[in-house]
N, CA, C and O atoms as CSV, one atom per row, in Angstrom:
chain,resi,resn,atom,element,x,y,z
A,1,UNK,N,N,0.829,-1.185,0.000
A,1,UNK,CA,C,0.000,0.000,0.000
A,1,UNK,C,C,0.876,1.252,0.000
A,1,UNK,O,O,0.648,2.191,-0.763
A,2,UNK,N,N,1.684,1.245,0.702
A,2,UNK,CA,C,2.918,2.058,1.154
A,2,UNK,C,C,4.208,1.824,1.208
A,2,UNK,O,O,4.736,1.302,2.190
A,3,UNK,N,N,4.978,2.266,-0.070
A,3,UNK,CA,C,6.440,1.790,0.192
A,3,UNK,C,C,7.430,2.010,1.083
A,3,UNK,O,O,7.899,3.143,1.194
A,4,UNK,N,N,7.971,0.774,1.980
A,4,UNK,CA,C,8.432,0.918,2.540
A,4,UNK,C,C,8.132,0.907,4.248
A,4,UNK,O,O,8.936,1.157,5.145
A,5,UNK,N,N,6.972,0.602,4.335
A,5,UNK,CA,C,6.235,0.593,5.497
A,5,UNK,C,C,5.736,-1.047,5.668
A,5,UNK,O,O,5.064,-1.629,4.817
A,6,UNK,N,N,6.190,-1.634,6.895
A,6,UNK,CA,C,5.955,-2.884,7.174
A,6,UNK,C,C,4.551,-2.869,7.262
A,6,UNK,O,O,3.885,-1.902,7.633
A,7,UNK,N,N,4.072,-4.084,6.874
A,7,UNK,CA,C,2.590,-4.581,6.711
A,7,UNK,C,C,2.072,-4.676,7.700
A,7,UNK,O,O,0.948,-4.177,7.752
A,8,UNK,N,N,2.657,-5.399,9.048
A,8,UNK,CA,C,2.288,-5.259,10.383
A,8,UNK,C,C,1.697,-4.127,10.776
A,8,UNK,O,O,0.544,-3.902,11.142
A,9,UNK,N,N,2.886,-3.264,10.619
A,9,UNK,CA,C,3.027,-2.087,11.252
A,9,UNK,C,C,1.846,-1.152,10.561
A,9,UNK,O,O,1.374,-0.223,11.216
A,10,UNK,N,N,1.317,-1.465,9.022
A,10,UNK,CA,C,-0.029,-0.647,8.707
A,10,UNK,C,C,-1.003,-1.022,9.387
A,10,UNK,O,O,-1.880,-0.301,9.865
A,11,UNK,N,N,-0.869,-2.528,9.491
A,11,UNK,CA,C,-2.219,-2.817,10.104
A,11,UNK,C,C,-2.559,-2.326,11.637
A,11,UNK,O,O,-3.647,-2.094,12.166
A,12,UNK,N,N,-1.457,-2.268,12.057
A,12,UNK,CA,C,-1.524,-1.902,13.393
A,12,UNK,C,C,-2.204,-0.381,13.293
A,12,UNK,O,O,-3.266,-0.092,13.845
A,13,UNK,N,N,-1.250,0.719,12.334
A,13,UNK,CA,C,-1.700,2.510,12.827
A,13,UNK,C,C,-3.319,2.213,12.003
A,13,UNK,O,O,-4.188,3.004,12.371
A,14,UNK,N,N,-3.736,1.228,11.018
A,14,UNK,CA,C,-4.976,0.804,10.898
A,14,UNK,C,C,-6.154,1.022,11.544
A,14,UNK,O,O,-7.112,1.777,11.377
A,15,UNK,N,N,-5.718,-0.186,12.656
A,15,UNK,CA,C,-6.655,-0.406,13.737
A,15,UNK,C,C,-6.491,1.210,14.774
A,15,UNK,O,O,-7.388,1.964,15.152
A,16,UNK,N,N,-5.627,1.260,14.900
A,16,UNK,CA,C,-5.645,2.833,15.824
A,16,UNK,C,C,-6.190,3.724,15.512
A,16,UNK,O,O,-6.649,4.395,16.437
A,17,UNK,N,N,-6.433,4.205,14.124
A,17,UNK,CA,C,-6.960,5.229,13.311
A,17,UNK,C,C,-8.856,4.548,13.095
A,17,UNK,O,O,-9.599,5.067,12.262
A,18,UNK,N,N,-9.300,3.435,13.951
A,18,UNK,CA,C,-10.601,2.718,13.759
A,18,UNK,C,C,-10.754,2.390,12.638
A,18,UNK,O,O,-11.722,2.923,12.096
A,19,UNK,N,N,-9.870,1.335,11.714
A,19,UNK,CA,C,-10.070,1.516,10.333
A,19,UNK,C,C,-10.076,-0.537,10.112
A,19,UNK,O,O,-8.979,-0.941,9.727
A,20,UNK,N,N,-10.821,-1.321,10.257
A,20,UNK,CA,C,-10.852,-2.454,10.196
A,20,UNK,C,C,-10.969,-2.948,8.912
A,20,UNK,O,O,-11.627,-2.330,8.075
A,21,UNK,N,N,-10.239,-4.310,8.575
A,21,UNK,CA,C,-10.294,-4.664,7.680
A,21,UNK,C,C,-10.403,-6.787,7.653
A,21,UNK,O,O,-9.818,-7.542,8.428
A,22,UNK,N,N,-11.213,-7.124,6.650
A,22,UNK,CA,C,-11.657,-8.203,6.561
A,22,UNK,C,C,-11.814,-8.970,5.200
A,22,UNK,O,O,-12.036,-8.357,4.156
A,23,UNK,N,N,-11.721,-9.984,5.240
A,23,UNK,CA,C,-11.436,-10.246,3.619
A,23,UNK,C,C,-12.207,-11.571,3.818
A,23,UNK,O,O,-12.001,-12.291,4.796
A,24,UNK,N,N,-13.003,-11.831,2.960
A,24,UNK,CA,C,-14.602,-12.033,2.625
A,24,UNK,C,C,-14.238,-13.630,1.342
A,24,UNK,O,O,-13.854,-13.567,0.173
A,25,UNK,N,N,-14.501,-14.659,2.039
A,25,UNK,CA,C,-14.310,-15.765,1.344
A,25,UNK,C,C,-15.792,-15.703,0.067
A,25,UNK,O,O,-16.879,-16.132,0.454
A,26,UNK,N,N,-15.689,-15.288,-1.016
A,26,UNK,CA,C,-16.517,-14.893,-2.134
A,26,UNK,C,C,-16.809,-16.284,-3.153
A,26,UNK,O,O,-15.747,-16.848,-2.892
A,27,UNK,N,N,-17.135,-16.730,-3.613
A,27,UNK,CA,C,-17.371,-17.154,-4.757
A,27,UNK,C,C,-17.604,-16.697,-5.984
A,27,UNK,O,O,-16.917,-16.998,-6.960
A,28,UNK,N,N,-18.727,-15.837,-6.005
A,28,UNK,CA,C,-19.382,-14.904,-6.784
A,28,UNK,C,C,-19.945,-13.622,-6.617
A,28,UNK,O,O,-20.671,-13.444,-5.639
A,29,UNK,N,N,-19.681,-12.476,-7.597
A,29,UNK,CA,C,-20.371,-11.611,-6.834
A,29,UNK,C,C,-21.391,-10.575,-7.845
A,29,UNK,O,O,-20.661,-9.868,-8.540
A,30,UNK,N,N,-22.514,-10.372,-8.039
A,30,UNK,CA,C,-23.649,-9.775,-8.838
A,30,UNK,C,C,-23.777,-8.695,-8.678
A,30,UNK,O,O,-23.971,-8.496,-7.479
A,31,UNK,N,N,-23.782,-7.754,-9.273
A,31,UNK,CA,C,-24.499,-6.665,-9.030
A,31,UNK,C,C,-25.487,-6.561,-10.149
A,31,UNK,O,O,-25.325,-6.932,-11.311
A,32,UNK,N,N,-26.573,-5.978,-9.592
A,32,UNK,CA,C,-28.205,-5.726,-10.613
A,32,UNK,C,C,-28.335,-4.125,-10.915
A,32,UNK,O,O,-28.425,-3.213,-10.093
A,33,UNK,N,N,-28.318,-4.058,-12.342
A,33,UNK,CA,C,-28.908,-2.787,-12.110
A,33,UNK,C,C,-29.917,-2.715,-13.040
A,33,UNK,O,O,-30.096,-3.789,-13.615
A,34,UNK,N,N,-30.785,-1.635,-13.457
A,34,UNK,CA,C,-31.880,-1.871,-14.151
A,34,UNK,C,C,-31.427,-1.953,-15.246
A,34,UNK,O,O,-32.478,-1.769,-15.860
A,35,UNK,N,N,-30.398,-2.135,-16.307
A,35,UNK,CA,C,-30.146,-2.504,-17.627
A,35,UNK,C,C,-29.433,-3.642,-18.184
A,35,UNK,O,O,-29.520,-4.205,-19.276
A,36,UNK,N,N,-28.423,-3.915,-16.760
A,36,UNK,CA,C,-27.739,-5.063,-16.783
A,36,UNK,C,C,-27.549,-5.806,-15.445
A,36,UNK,O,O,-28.068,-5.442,-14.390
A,37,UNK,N,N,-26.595,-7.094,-15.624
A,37,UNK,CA,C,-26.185,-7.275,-14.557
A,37,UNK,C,C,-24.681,-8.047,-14.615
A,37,UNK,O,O,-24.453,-8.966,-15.402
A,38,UNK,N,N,-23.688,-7.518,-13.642
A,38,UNK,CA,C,-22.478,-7.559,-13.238
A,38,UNK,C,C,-22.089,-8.420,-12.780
A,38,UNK,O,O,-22.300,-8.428,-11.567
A,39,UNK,N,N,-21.468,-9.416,-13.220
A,39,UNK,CA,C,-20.925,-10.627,-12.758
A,39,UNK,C,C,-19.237,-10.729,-12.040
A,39,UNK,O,O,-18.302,-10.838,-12.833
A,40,UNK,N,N,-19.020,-10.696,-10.906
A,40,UNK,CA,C,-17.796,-11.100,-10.939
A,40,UNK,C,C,-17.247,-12.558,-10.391
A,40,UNK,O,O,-17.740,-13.000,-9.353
A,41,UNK,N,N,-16.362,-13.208,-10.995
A,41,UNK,CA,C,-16.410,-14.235,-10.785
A,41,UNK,C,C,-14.859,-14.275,-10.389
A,41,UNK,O,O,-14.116,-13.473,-10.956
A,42,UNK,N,N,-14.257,-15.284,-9.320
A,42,UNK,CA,C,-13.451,-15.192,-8.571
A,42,UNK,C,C,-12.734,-13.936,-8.429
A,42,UNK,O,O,-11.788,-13.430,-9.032
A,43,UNK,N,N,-13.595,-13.522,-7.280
A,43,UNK,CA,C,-13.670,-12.519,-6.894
A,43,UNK,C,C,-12.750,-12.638,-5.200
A,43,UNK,O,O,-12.904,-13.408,-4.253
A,44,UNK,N,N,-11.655,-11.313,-5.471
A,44,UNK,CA,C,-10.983,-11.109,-4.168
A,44,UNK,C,C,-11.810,-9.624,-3.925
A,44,UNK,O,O,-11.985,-8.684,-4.701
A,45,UNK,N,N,-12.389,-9.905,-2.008
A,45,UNK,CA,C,-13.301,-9.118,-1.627
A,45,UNK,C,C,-12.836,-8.679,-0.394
A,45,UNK,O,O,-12.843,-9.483,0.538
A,46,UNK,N,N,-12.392,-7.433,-0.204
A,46,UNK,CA,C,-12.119,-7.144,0.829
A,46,UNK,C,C,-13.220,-5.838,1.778
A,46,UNK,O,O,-13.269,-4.707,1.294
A,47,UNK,N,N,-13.841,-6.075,2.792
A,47,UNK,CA,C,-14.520,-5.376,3.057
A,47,UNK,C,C,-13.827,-4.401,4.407
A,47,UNK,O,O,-13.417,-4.858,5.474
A,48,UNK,N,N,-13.843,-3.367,4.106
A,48,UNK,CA,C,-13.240,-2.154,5.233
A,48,UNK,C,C,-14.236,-1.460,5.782
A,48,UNK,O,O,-15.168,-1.027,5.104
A,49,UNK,N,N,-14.108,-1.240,7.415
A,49,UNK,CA,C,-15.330,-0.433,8.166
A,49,UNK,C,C,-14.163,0.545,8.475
A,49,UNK,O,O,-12.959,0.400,8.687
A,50,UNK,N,N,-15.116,1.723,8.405
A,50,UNK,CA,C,-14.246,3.047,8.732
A,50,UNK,C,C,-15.352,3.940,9.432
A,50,UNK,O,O,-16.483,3.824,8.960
A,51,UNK,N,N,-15.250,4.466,10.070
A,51,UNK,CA,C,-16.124,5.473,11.097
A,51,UNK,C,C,-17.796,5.195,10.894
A,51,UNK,O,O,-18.686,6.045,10.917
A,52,UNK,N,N,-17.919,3.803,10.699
A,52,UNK,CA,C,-19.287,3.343,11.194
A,52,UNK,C,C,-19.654,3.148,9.836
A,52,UNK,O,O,-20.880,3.160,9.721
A,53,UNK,N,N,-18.904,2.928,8.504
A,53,UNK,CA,C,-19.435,2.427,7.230
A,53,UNK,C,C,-18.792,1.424,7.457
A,53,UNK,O,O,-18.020,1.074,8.349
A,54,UNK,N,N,-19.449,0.695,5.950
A,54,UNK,CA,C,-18.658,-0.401,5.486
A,54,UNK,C,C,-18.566,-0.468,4.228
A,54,UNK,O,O,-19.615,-0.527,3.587
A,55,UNK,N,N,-17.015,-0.479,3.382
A,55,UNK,CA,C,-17.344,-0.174,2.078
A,55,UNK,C,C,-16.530,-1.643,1.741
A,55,UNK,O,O,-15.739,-2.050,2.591
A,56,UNK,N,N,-16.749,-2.469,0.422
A,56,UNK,CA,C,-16.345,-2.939,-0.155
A,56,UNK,C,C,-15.470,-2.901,-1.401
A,56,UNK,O,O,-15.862,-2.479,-2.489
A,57,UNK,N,N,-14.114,-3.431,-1.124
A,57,UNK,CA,C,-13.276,-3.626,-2.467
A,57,UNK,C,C,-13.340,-4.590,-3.310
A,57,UNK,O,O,-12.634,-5.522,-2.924
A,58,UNK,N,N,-13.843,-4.794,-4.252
A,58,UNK,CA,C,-13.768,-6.024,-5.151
A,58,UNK,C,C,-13.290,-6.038,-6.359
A,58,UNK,O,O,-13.412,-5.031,-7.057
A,59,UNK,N,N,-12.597,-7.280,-6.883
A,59,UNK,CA,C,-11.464,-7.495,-8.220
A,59,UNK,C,C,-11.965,-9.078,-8.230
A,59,UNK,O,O,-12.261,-9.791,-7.271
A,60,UNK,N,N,-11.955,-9.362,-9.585
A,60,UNK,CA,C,-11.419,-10.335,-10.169
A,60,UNK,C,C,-12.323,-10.396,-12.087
A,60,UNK,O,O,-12.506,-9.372,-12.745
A,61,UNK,N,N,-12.617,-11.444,-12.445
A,61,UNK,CA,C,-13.116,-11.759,-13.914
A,61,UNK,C,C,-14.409,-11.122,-13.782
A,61,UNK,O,O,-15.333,-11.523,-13.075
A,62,UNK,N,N,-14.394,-9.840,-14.705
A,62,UNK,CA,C,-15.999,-9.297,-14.710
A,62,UNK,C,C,-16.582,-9.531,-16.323
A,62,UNK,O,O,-16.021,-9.507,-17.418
A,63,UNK,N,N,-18.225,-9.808,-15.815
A,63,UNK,CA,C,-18.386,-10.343,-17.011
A,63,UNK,C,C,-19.908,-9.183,-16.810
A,63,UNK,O,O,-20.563,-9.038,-15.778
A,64,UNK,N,N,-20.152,-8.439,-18.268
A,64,UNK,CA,C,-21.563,-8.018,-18.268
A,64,UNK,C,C,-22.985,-8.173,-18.778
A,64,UNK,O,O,-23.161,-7.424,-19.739
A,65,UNK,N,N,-23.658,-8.619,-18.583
A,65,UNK,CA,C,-25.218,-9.342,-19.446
A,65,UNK,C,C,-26.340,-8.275,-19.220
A,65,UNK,O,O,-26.995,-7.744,-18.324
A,66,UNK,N,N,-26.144,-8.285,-20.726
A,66,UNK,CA,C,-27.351,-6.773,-20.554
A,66,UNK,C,C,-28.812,-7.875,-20.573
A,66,UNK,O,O,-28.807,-9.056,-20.920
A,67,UNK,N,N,-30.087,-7.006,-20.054
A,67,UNK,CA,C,-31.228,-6.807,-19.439
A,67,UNK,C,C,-32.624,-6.616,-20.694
A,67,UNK,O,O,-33.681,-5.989,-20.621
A,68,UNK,N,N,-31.866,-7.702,-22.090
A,68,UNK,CA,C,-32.777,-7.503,-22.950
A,68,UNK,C,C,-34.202,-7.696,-22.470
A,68,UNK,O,O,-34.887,-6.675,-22.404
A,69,UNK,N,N,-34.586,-8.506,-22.228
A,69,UNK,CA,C,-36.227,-9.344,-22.026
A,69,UNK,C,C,-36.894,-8.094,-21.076
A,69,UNK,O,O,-37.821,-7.459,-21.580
A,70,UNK,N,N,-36.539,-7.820,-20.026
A,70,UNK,CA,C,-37.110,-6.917,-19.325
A,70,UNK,C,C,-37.132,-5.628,-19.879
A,70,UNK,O,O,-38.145,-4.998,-19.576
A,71,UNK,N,N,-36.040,-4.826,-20.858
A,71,UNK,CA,C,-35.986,-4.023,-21.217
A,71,UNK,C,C,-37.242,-3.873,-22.373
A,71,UNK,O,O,-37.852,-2.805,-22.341
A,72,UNK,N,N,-37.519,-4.548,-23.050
A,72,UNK,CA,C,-38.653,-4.891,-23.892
A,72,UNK,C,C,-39.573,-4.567,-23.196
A,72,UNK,O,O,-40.133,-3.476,-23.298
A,73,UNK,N,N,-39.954,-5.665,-22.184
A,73,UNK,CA,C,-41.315,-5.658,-21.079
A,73,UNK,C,C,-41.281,-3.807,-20.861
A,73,UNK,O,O,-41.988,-3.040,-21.514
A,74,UNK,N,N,-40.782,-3.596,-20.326
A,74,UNK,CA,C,-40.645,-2.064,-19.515
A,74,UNK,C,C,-41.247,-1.433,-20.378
A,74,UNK,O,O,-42.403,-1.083,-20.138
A,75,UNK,N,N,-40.483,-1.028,-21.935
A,75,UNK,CA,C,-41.026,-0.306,-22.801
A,75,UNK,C,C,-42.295,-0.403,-23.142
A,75,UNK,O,O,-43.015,0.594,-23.090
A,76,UNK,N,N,-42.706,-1.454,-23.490
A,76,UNK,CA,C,-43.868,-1.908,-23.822
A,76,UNK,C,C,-45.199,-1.508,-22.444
A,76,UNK,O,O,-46.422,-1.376,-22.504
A,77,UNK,N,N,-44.456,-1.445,-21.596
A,77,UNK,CA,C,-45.774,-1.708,-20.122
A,77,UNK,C,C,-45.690,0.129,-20.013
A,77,UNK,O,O,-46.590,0.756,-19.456
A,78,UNK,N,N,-44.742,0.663,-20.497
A,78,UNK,CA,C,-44.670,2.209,-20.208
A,78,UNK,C,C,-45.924,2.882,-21.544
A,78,UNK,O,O,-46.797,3.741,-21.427
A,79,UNK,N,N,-45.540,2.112,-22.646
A,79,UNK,CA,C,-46.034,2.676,-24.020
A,79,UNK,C,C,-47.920,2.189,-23.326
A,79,UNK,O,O,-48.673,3.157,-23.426
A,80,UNK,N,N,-48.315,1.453,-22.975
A,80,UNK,CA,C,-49.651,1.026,-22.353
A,80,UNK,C,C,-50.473,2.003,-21.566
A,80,UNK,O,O,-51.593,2.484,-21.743
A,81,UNK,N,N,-49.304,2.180,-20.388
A,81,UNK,CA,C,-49.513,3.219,-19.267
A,81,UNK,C,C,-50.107,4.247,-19.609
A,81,UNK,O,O,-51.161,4.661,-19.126
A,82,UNK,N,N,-49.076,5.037,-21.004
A,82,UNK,CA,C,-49.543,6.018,-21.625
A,82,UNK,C,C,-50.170,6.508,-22.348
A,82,UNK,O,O,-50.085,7.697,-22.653
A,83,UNK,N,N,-51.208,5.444,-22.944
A,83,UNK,CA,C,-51.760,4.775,-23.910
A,83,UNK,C,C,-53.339,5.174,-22.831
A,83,UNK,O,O,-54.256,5.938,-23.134
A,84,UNK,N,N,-53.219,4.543,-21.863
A,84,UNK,CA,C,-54.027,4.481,-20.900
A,84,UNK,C,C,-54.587,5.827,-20.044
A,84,UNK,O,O,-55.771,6.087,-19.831
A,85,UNK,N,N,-53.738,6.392,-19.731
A,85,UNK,CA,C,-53.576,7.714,-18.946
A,85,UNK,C,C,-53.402,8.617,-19.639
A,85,UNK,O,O,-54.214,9.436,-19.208
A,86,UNK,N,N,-52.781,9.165,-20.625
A,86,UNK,CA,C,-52.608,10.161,-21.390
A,86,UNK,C,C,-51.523,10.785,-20.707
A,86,UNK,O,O,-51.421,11.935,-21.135
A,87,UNK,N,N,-50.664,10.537,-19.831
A,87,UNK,CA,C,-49.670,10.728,-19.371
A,87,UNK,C,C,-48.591,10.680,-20.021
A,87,UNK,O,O,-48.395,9.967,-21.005
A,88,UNK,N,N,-47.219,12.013,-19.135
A,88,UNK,CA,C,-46.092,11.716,-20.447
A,88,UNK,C,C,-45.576,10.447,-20.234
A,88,UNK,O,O,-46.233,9.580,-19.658
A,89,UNK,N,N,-43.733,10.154,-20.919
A,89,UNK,CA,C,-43.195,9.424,-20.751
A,89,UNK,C,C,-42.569,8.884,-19.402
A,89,UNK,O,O,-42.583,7.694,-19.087
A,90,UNK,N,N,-41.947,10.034,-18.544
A,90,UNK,CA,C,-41.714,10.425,-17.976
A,90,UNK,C,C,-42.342,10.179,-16.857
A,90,UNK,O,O,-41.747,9.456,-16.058
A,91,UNK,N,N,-43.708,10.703,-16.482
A,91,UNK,CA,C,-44.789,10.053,-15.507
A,91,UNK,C,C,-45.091,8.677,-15.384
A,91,UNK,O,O,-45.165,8.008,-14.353
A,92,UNK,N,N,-45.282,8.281,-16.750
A,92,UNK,CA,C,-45.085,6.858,-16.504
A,92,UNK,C,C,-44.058,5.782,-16.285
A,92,UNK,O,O,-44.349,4.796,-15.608
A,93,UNK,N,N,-42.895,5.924,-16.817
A,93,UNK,CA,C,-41.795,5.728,-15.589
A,93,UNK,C,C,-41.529,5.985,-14.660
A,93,UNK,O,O,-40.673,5.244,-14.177
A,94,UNK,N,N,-42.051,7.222,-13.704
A,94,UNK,CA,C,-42.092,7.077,-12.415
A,94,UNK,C,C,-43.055,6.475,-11.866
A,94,UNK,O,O,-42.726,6.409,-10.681
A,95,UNK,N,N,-44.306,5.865,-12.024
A,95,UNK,CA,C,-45.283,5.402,-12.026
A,95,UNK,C,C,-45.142,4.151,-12.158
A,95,UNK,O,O,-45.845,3.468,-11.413
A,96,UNK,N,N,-44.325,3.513,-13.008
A,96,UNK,CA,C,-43.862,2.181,-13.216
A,96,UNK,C,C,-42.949,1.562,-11.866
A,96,UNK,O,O,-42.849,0.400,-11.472
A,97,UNK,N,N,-42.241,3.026,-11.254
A,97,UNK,CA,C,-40.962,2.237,-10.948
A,97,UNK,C,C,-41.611,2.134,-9.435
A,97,UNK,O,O,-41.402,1.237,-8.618
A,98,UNK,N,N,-42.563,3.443,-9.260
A,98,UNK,CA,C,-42.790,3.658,-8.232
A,98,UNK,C,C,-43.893,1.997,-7.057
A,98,UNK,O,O,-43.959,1.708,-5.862
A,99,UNK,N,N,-44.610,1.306,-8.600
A,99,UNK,CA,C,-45.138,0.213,-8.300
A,99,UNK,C,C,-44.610,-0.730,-8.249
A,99,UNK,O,O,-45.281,-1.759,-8.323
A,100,UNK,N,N,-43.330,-0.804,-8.115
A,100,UNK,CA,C,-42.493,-1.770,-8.656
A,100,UNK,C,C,-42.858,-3.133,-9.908
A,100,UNK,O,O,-42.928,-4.362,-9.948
A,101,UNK,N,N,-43.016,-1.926,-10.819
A,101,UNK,CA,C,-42.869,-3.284,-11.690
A,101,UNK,C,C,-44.322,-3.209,-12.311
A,101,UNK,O,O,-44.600,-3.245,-13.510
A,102,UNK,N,N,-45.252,-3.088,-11.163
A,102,UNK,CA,C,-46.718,-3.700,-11.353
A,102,UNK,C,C,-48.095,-2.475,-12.189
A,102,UNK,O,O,-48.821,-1.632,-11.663
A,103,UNK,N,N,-47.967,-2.864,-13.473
A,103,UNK,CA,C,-48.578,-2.444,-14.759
A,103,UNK,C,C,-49.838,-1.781,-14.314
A,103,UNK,O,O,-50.218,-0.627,-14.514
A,104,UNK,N,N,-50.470,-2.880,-13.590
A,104,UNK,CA,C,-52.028,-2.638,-13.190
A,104,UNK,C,C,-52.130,-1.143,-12.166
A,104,UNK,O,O,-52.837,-0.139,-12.256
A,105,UNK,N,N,-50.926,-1.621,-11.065
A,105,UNK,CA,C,-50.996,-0.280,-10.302
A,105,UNK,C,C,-50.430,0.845,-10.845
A,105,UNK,O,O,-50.851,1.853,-10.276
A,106,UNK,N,N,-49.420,1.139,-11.970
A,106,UNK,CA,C,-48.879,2.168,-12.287
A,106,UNK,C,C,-50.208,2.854,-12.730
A,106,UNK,O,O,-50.404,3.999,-12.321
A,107,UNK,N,N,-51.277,2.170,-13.649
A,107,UNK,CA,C,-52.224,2.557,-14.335
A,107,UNK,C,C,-53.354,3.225,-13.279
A,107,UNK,O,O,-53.722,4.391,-13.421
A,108,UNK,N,N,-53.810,2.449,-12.317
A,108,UNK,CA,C,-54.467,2.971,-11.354
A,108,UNK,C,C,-53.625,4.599,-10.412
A,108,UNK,O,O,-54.333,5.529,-10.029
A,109,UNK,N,N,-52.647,4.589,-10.290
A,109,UNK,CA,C,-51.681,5.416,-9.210
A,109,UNK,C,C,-52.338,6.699,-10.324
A,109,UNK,O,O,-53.147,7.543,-9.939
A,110,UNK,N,N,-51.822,6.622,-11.672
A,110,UNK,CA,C,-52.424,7.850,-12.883
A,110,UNK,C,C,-53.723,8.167,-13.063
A,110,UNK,O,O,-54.002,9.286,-13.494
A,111,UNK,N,N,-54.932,7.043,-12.703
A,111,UNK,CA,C,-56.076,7.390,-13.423
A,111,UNK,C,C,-56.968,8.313,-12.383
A,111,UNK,O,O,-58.052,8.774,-12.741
C-alpha cells in the first residue's frame, strides 16, 4: 500500500486510526442494475469499516449481461400506461418504478 512501510506495522496505525479490515471468502459476486447485470467471478473481496461504514473492495473476472427481455417488457408496459392515462413518458416511468414493476398499479396510481 505504502512503500516501505511494514505490513504489520499498517495494520496496526490501521486499527488505531478505527479503520478495520476483513477479507470475505466470495465465490461470486452480482451486481443488478436496471439494464444489466455484473458478474464477478473469482472474486478477491475485501470489506473495510471506517467510522461506522462499510465499504467494499472487489477485483477479479468481470463479465456483463445486458437486461434484454425486461428491457422490452418495460417499454412496452410504459407505451400502455400512456396509452391508458394520457400521461407523459416520464410520468409513466415514475409510475412504473414507483409500483415496482406492477402495470395494473402504475395505471391505477395515474387514473
Amino acid at each position: 500500500m505504502f512503500p516501505g512501510i511494514d505490513p504489520k506495522k499498517m495494520q496496526s496505525m490501521m486499527r488505531q486510526m478505527g479503520i478495520a479490515q476483513e477479507e470475505i471468502n466470495a465465490e461470486k459476486v452480482i451486481i443488478e442494475t436496471p439494464e444489466k447485470s455484473i458478474i464477478i467471478e473469482n472474486p478477491s473481496v475485501i470489506k473495510v469499516k471506517m467510522q461506522g461504514q462499510a465499504n467494499f473492495q472487489i477485483s477479479g473476472d468481470v463479465k456483463e449481461v445486458q437486461k434484454e427481455v425486461e428491457k422490452d417488457t418495460k417499454e412496452e408496459d410504459i407505451k400502455t400506461i400512456m396509452e391508458k392515462t394520457g400521461c407523459s413518458e416520464v410520468e409513466a416511468k415514475k409510475a412504473l418504478k414507483d409500483s415496482n414493476g406492477d402495470l395494473t398499479e402504475a395505471i391505477l396510481s395515474l387514473s
